[in-house]
Every structure is written in C-alpha cells, then in structure tokens.
C-alpha positions in Angstrom: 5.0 10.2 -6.1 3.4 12.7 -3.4 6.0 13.1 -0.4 5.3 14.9 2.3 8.6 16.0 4.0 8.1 14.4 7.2 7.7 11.5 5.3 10.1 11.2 3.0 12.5 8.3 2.6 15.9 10.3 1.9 18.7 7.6 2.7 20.1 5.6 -0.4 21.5 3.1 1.4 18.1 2.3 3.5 16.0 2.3 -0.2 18.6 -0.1 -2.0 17.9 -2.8 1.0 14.4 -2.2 0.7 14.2 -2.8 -2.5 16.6 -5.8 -2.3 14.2 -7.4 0.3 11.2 -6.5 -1.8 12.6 -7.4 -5.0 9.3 -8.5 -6.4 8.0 -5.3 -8.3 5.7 -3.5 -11.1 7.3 -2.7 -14.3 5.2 0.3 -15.7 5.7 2.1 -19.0 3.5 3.7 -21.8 3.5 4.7 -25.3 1.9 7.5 -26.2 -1.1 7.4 -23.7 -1.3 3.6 -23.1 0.6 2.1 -20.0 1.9 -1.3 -19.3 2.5 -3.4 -16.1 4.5 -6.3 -15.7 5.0 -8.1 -11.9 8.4 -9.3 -11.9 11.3 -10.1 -9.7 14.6 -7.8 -10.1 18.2 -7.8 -8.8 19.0 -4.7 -7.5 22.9 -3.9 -7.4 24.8 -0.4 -6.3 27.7 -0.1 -8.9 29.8 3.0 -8.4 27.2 5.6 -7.7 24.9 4.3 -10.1 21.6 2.0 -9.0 21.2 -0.8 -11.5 17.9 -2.9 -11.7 18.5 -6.3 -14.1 15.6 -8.2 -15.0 13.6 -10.3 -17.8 10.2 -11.1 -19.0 8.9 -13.8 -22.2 9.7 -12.4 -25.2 6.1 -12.5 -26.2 4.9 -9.9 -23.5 4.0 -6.7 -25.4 5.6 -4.6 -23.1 9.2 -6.3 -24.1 8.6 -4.7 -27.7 9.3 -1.0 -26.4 10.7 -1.9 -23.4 13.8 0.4 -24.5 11.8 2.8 -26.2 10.5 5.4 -23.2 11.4 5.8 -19.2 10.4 2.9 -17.2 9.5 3.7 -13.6 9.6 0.2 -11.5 7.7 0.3 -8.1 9.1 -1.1 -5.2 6.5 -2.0 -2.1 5.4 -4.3 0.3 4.6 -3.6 4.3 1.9 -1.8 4.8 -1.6 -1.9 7.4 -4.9 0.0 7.9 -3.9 2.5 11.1 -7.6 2.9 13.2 -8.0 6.6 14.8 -8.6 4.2 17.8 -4.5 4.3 18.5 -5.1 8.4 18.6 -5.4 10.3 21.6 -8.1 13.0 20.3 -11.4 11.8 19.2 -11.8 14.0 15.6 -9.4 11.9 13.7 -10.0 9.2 10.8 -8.2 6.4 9.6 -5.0 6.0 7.6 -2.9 3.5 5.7 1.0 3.3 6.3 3.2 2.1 4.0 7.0 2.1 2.5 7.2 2.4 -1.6 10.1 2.7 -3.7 9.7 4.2 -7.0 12.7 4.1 -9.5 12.9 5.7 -13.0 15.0 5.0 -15.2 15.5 4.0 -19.5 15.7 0.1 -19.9 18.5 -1.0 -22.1 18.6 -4.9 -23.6 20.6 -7.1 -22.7 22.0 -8.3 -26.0 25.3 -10.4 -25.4 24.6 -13.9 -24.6 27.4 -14.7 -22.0 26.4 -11.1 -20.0 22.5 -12.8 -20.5 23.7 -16.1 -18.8 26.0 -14.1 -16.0 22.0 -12.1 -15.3 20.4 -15.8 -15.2 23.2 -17.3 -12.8 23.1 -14.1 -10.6 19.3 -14.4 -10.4 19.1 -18.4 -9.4 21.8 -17.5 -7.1 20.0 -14.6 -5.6 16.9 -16.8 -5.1 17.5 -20.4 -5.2 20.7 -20.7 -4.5 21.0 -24.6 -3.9 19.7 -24.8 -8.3 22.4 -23.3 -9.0 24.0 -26.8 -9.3 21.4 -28.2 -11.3 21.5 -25.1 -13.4 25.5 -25.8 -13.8 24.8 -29.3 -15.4 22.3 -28.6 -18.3 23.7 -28.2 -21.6 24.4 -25.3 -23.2 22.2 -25.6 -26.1 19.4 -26.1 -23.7 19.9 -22.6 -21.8 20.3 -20.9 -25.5 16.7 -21.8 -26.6 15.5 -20.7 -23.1 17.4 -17.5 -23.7 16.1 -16.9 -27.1 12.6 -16.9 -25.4 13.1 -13.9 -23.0 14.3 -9.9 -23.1 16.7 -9.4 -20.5 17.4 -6.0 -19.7 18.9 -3.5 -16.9 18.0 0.1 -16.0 20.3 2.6 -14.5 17.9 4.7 -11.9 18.2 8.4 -12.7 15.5 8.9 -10.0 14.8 7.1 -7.1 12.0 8.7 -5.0 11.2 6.9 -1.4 8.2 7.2 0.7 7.9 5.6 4.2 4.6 6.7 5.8 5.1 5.4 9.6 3.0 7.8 11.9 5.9 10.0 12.1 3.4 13.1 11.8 1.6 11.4 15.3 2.7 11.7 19.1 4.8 9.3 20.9 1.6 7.9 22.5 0.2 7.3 19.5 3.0 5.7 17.7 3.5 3.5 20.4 -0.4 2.3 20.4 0.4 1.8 16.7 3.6 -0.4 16.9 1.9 -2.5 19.8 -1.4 -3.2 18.4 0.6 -4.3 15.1 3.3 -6.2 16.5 0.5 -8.6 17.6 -1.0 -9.1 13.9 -1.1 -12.4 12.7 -0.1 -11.3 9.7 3.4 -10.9 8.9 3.1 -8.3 6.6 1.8 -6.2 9.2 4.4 -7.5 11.7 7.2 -6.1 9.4 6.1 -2.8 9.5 5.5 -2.5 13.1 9.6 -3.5 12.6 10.0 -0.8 10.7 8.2 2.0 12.5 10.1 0.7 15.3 13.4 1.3 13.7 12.7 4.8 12.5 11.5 5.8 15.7 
C-alpha cells in the first residue's frame, strides 16, 4: 500500500483495535496471475508478539482450495468521506478522499483439529452474538460436526501489517478544523466516525 510518511499508521496497538472494530474484511489471494476475494468477518487476537487473524468460509468457495497454498493479504477498512477544497483556505486546491485501511499479510494455515475448530466457532458467536452462545451450548454435537465438515477454518499469523490513516494531517489547523465540523454534522455515521478519528489524531 502507498504511505506517505505523514500519513502513516505506525502504532500496533491503534491497528489491532481498528481492525477489531472493523472486523468485517476482504480476503485476497492469487494463483499464479488470478486473484480471489472473499468478504468475511475475522477475530483478530494479539498473542505474544504475534497478530493472529481466525476465520472460515463454505468449503465450496474456490478460494478455500489454496487457501494455504500462497500469502494472503486481508484488508481491513471502513470510515472514510469525500473532503471538498471548500474546507481549504487557498482557492487552487481539488478534492480528496480520507480514509483509515489496514492491510495484513500473512500465510493461512487450516484449522484441522475439531475441538480447536469448535473453540474458533464459540469465540466467534461470542465475539458477535454473544446472548447465542446459549442456544449454541444446547445443540447436539453431531449437529455442529456436519456444520463443521461444511466450512475451512483457518488462522493467519501477520508477518506484515501496513496501516494508513489519511486524516488531513498534511492540511493547516484551519482547515482540519473546517473538516472535522462540517463532518461531524453528517447524517451518516460512517462519516461521523471519522470526524472521531481525525479528532483523536489531532
């Protein structure tokens, strides 16, 4: 990903909560010179020093065949707004898009053993329905082994986690100011959250 210094997102700690709160992401890979995508949630988990991204898609997606086979970069990224040059104190300027993306690299191993594929289910319920967790409890066993039989779970350890948060940070006070008031009063909350953010790296 193209980072400009000024906008780089450097703090590991800052980029794991993103891409906890964003969890929803693009799975990319290719074979030889033909990429795949898959949209899918993923837990995102610091253990030790190592990031680890757990996830699953059906069995019969394409990309689960060589899943483990080449790097997987997964793409983390959500708030982001058209900026006008309106917000801009000089006339000669043009328009812009900020944003915050996440991009993680890493190789994809499966998930083989059934009890560690159950513990990756239960973690995800609990992650984001927490009160099915119950009604997850109570089904049989035999049930949740044919669902399990239908899905590759897997995990990736990032080897590369590369962070961008474009926020006016290249712009004057003046004009990051217009551009945190102007989208603070969006009626859309995507564009809400990252007047929060530009606030917060101020």
């Amino acid at each position: 990903m193209y980072i400009p210094k000024h906008f780089a997102l450097d703090d590991v700690p800052q980029a794991v909560a993103f891409m906890q709160k964003y969890s929803f992401a693009t799975l990319v890979t290719a074979i030889g010179n033909h990429p795949e995508a898959t949209h899918i949630p993923f837990i995102t988990e610091q253990r030790g020093n190592d990031i680890i991204l757990t996830s699953h898609f059906a069995k019969a997606n394409p990309q689960a065949a060589d899943i483990d086979q080449t790097e997987a970069l997964v793409i983390f990224t959500e708030p982001h707004a058209y900026i006008s040059p309106s917000h801009y104190e000089k006339l000669q300027n043009v328009p812009t898009w900020n944003y915050i993306a996440i991009h993680a690299y890493g190789k994809a191993i499966i998930i083989e053993d059934e009890a560690a594929q159950l513990q990756m289910m239960e973690t995800m319920i609990s992650t984001y329905d927490a009160p099915y967790l119950q009604q997850w409890d109570s089904m049989p066993i035999d049930y949740k082994q044919k669902l399990l039989k239908g899905i590759v779970a897997f995990e990736i350890r990032v080897t590369d986690l590369q962070g961008k948060q474009k926020l006016s940070q290249n712009r004057t006070e003046v004009e990051r100011n217009n551009i945190v008031d102007t989208l603070s009063k969006s009626k859309d909350s995507v564009v809400r959250d990252l007047s929060d953010y530009m606030k917060f790296n101020h």
